[in-house]
NUDRENKOL-14601 format. One record per residue (C-alpha): residue number from 0; x, z negated, y negated. Coordinates in nm, 2 decimals, decimal comma. Each point is the difference from the previous one (the first is absolute). Example, Ala and Ser with C-alpha at 12.3 -4.5 7.8 and 13.67 -1.06 7.14 Angstrom:
BEGIN
resi:c1:c3:c2
0:1,23:-0,78:0,45
1:0,14:0,07:-0,34
% end
This chain:
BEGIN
resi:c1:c3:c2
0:2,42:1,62:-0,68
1:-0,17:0,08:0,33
2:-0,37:0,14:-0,05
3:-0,24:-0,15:0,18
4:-0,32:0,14:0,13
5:-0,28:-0,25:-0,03
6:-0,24:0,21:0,09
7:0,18:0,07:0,33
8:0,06:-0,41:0,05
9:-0,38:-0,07:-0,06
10:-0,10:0,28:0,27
11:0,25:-0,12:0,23
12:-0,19:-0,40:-0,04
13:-0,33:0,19:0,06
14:0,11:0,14:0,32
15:0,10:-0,35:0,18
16:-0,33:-0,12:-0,12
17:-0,18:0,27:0,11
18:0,18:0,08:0,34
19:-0,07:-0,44:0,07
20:-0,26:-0,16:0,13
21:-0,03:-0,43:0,01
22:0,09:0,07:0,37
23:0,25:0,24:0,02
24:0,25:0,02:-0,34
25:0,24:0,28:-0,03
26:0,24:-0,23:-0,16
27:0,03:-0,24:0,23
28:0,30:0,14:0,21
29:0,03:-0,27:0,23
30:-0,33:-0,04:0,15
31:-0,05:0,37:0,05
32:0,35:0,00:0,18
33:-0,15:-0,27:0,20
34:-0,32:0,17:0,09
35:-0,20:-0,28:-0,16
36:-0,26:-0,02:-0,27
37:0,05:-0,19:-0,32
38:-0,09:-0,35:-0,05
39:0,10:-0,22:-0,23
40:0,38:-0,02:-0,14
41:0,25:0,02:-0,28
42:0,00:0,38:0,07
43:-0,32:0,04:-0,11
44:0,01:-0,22:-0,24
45:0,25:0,15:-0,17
46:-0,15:0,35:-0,03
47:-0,36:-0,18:-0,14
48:0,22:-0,21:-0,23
49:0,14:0,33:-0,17
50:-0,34:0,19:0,02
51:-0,13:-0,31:-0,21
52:0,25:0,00:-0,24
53:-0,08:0,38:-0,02
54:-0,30:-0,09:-0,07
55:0,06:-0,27:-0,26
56:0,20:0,24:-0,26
57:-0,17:0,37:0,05
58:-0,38:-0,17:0,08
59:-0,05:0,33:0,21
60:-0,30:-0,18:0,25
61:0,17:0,17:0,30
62:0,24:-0,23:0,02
63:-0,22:-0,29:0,02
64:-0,30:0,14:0,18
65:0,29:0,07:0,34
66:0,17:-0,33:-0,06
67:-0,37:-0,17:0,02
68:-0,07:0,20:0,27
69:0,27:-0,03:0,18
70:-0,01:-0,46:-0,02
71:-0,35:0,02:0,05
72:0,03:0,12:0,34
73:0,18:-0,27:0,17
74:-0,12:-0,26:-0,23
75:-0,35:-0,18:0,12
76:-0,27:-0,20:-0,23
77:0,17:-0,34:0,14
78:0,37:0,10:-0,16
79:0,13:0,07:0,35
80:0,25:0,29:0,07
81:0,03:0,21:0,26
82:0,40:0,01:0,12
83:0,06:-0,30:-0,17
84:0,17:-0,26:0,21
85:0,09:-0,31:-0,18
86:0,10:-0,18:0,29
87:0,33:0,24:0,02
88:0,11:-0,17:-0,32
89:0,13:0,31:-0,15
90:0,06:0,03:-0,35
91:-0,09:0,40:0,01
92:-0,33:-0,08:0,05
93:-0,02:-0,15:-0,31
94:0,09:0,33:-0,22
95:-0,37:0,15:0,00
96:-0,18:-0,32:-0,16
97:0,16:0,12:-0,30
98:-0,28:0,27:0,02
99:-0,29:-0,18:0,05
100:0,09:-0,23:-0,31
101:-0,02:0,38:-0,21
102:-0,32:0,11:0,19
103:-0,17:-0,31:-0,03
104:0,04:-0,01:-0,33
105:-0,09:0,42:-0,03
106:-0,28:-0,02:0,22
107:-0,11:-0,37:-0,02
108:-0,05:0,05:0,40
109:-0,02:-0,43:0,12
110:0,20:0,15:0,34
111:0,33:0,10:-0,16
112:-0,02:-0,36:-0,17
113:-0,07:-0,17:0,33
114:0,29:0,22:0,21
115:0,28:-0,10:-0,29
116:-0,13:-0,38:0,04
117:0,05:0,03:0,39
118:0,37:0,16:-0,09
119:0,07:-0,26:-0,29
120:-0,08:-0,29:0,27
121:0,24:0,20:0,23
122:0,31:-0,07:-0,28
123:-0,14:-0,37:-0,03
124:0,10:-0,03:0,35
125:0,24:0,25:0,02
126:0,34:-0,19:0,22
127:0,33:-0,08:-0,22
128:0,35:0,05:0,04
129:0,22:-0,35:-0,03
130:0,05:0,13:-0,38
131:-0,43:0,02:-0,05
132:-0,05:0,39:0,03
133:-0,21:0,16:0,20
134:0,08:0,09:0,33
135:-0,01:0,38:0,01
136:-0,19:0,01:0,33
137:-0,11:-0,22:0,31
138:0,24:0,18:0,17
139:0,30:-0,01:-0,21
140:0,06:-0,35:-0,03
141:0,19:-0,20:-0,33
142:0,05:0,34:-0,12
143:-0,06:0,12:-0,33
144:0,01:0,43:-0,08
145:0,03:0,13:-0,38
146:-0,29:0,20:0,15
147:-0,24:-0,31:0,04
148:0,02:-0,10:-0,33
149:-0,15:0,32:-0,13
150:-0,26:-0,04:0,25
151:-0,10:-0,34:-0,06
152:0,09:-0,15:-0,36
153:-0,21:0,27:-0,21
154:-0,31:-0,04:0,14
155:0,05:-0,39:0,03
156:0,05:0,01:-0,41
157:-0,25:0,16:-0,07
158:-0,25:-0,17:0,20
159:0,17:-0,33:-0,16
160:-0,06:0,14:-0,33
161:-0,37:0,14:0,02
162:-0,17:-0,25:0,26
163:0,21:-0,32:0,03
164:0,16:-0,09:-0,36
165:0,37:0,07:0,12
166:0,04:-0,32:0,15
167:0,19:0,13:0,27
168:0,25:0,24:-0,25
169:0,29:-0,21:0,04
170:-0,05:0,02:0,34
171:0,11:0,43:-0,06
172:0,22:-0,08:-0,23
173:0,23:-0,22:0,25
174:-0,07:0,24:0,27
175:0,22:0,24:-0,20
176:0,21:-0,22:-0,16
177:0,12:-0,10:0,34
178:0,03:0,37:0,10
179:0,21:0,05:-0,31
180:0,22:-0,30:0,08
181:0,05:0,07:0,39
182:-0,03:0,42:0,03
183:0,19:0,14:-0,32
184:0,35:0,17:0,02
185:0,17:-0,13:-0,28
186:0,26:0,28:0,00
187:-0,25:0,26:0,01
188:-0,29:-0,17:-0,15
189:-0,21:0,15:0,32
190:-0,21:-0,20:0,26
191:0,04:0,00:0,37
192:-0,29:0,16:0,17
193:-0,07:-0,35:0,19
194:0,10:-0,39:0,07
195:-0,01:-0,21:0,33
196:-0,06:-0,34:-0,12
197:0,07:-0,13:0,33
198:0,28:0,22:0,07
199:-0,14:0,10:0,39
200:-0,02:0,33:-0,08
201:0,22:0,27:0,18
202:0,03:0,16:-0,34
203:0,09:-0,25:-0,26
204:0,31:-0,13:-0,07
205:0,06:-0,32:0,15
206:0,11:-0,14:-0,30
207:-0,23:0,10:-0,31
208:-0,28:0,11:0,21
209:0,00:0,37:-0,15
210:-0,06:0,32:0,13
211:0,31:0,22:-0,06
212:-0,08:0,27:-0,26
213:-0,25:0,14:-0,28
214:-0,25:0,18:0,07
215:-0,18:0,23:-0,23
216:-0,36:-0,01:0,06
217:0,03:-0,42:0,03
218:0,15:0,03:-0,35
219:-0,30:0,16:-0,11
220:-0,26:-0,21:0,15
221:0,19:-0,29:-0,19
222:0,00:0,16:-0,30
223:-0,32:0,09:-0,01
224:-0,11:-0,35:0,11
225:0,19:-0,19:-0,30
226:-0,17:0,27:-0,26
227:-0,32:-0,06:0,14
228:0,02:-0,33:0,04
229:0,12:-0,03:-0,36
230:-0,30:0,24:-0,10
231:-0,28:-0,21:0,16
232:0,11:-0,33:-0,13
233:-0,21:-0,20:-0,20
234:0,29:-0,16:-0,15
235:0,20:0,24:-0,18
236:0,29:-0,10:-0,18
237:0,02:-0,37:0,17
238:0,30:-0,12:0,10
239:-0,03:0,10:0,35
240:-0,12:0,34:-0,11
241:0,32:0,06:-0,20
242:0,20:-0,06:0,28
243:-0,18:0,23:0,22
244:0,02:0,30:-0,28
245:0,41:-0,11:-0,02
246:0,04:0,06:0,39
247:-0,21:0,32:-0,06
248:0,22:0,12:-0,29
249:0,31:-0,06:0,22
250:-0,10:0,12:0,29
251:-0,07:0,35:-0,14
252:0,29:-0,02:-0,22
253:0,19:-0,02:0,36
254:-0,22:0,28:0,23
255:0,07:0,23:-0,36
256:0,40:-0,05:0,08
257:-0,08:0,17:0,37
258:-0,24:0,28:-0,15
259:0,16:0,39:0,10
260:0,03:0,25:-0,20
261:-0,30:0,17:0,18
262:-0,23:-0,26:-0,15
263:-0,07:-0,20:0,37
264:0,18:-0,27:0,16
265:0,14:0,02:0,37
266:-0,15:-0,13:0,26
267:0,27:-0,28:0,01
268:0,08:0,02:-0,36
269:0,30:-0,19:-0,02
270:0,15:0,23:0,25
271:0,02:0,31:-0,24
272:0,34:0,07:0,09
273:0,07:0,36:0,15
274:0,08:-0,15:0,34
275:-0,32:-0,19:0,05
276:-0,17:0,34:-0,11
277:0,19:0,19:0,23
278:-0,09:-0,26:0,24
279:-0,41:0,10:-0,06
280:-0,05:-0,22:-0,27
281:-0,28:0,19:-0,22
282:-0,20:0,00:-0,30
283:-0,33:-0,19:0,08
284:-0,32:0,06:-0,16
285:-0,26:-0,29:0,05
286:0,29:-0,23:-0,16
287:0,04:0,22:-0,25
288:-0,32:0,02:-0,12
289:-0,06:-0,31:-0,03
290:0,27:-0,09:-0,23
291:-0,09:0,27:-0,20
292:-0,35:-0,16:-0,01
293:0,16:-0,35:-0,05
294:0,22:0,12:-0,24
295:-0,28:0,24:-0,25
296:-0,25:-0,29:0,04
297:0,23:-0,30:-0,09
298:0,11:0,20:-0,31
299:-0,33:0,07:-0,09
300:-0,12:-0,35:0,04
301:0,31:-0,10:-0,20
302:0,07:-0,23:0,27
303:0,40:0,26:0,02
304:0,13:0,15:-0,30
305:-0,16:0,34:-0,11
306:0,28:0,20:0,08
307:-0,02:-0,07:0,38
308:-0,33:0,22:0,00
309:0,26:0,29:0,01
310:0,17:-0,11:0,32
311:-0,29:-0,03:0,15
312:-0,15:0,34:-0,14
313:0,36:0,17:0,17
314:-0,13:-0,17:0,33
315:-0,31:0,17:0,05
316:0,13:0,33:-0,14
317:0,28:-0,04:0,25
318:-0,23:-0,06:0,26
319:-0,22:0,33:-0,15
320:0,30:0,21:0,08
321:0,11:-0,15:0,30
322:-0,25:-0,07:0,21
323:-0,35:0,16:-0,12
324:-0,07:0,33:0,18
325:-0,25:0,27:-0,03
326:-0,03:0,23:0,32
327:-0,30:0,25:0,00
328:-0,21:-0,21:-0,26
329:0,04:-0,35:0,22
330:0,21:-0,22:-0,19
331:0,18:-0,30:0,22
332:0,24:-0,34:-0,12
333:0,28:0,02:0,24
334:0,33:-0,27:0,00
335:-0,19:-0,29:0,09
336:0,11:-0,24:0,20
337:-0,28:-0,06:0,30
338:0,08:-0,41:0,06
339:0,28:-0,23:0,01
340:0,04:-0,36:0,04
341:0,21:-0,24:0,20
342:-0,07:-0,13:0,35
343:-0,18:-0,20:0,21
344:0,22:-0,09:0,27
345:-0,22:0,29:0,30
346:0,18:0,27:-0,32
347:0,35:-0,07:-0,02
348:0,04:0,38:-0,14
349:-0,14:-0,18:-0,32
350:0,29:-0,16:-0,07
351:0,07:0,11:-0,38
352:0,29:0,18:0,03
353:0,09:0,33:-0,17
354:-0,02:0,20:0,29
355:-0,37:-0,16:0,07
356:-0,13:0,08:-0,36
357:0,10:0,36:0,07
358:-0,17:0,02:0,31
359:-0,34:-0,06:-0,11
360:-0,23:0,34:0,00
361:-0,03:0,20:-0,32
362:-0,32:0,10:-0,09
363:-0,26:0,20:-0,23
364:-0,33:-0,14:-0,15
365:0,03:-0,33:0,11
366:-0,19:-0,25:-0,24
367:0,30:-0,23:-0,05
368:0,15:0,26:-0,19
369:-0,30:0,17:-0,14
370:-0,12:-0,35:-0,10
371:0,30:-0,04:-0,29
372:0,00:0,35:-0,07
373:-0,38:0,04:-0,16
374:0,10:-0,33:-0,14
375:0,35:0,15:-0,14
376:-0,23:0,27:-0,07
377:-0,27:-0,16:-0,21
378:0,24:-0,15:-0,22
379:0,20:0,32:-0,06
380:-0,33:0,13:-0,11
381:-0,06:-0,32:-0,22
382:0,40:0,03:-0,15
383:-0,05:0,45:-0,07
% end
């Protein structure tokens, strides 16, 4: 059994929080390769998400006193947010609200309760696909992305279940129901990383409206969505609940099929093969971690089995020995996959094939795989 160094881990989560301010995030890759300052997104959200989590298990007041800080600052009295745009229609922007229903309710401050009410009226009107889910953005049109779900349905559960009675759950069920129905492999038991409704889209296939592969990191997002969605639900162990857990249950059954040897999944994990790896195909960490997370947490909600607590336990010491450096006392998270996604029409090099996925930048630090991994991490802890 690998040893791992907590003490290393929880220095190496001091640093980012120490080396960030609310402006200017170390982890937050892609607005420092941009030359911009942070605002609000999924990014971010992310990283807080994890820090609260943290927070929630070790009750270290670190953790909460930087996530505070760090919402309070773009968040005014009225609930408005600095950086957020709800006219764009994107279903990132949703990801953070999870955070101000966990400060509100840490810090009773009326603002984070008045900025997740002017994000929960954003998925009231949030535009539809033919099939009722949510669009994933303004400017991706009839198309729904694994990633979107994650984004959106967690918070919107949660917000059913505390503040509106869960009048609107079947709503979340249907939305991935129909994702189930439309976006699952059924030789593989994976999900295609997106869907076309209206079939327009340079990328999807005329016929079925999908994207052409699986990708790791969109696999995640999904998994975490349908554990978290089962975990905030008021309802547990209705009908509709049930079938959630099932699709849960099967779909990690299937990603557990495609796990190395290593611990990690590829990038494309169904493309495991010694070609595609010759090809550039590589062991990705952000995806990783977050179906070790998805897979410690879900056993030890006994939502999965017990015994799948040790697949996900190989992840993130896979990901320990792969990817987790320490050079001259500065410890950095490399194999993480900077972006990826499909389209619009003005970026045809989006177009979801092989070659594109492996053209993406690789990267260190970067909160969408820091994120997962202090969540991976936090339930290793809980699990040794």
């Amino acid at each position: 059994m690998l040893h791992i160094n907590t003490h290393v881990i929880d220095s190496y989560i001091e640093q980012l929080m120490t080396k960030s301010t609310a402006e200017i995030p170390v982890w937050n890759i892609e607005k420092a390769r941009a030359g911009k300052k942070s605002g609000w997104d999924y990014i971010d959200g992310c990283m807080i998400l994890s820090l609260l989590e943290f927070y929630d298990t070790t009750k270290d007041q670190k953790y909460l006193s930087f996530a505070d800080y760090y919402e309070d600052y773009r968040i005014h009295d009225d609930g408005t947010i600095d950086g957020y745009h709800k006219d764009t229609w994107n279903v990132d922007e949703v990801n953070g609200a999870k955070n101000l229903i966990t400060l509100y309710s840490l810090t009773g401050k009326e603002k984070y309760k008045k900025a997740a009410d002017n994000i929960y009226d954003q998925v009231l009107h949030q535009p539809r696909t033919t099939e009722g889910n949510f669009w994933h953005k303004k400017i991706y049109p009839q198309q729904i992305w694994l990633d979107g779900l994650y984004m959106a349905l967690p918070f919107y559960m949660e917000y059913e279940a505390r503040y509106n009675e869960s009048r609107n759950a079947a709503d979340i069920y249907r939305q991935f129901f129909t994702v189930h129905r439309i976006m699952r492999d059924k030789e593989t038991g994976l999900y295609y990383h997106a869907y076309d409704s209206s079939r327009n889209s340079f990328w999807c296939d005329k016929e079925t409206g999908l994207s052409q592969n699986f990708w790791l990191r969109s696999l995640g997002w999904f998994a975490m969505a349908l554990l978290d969605t089962l975990n905030k639900a008021a309802d547990k162990n209705a009908d509709d609940w049930n079938k959630l857990k099932d699709i849960f249950c099967e779909f990690m059954a299937a990603m557990i099929h495609f796990q190395d040897d290593s611990g990690m999944w590829y990038q494309l994990p169904a493309k495991n093969d010694r070609d595609s790896i010759a090809k550039g195909n590589y062991l990705e960490t952000s995806g990783s971690a977050i179906m070790a997370y998805a897979l410690m947490k879900g056993a030890r909600l006994a939502i999965l089995p017990a015994e799948y607590a040790a697949y996900g336990k190989k992840a993130f010491e896979g990901i320990c020995q792969t990817y987790l450096k320490t050079d001259g006392g500065k410890m950095s998270l490399g194999g993480i996959c900077l972006v990826a996604g499909l389209g619009p029409e003005t970026n045809r090099r989006r177009d979801g094939s092989f070659e594109y996925y492996m053209s993406e930048p690789v990267v260190e630090d970067d909160a969408k795989g820091v994120g997962p991994f202090i969540l991976a991490y936090n339930e290793y802890r809980l699990l040794n």
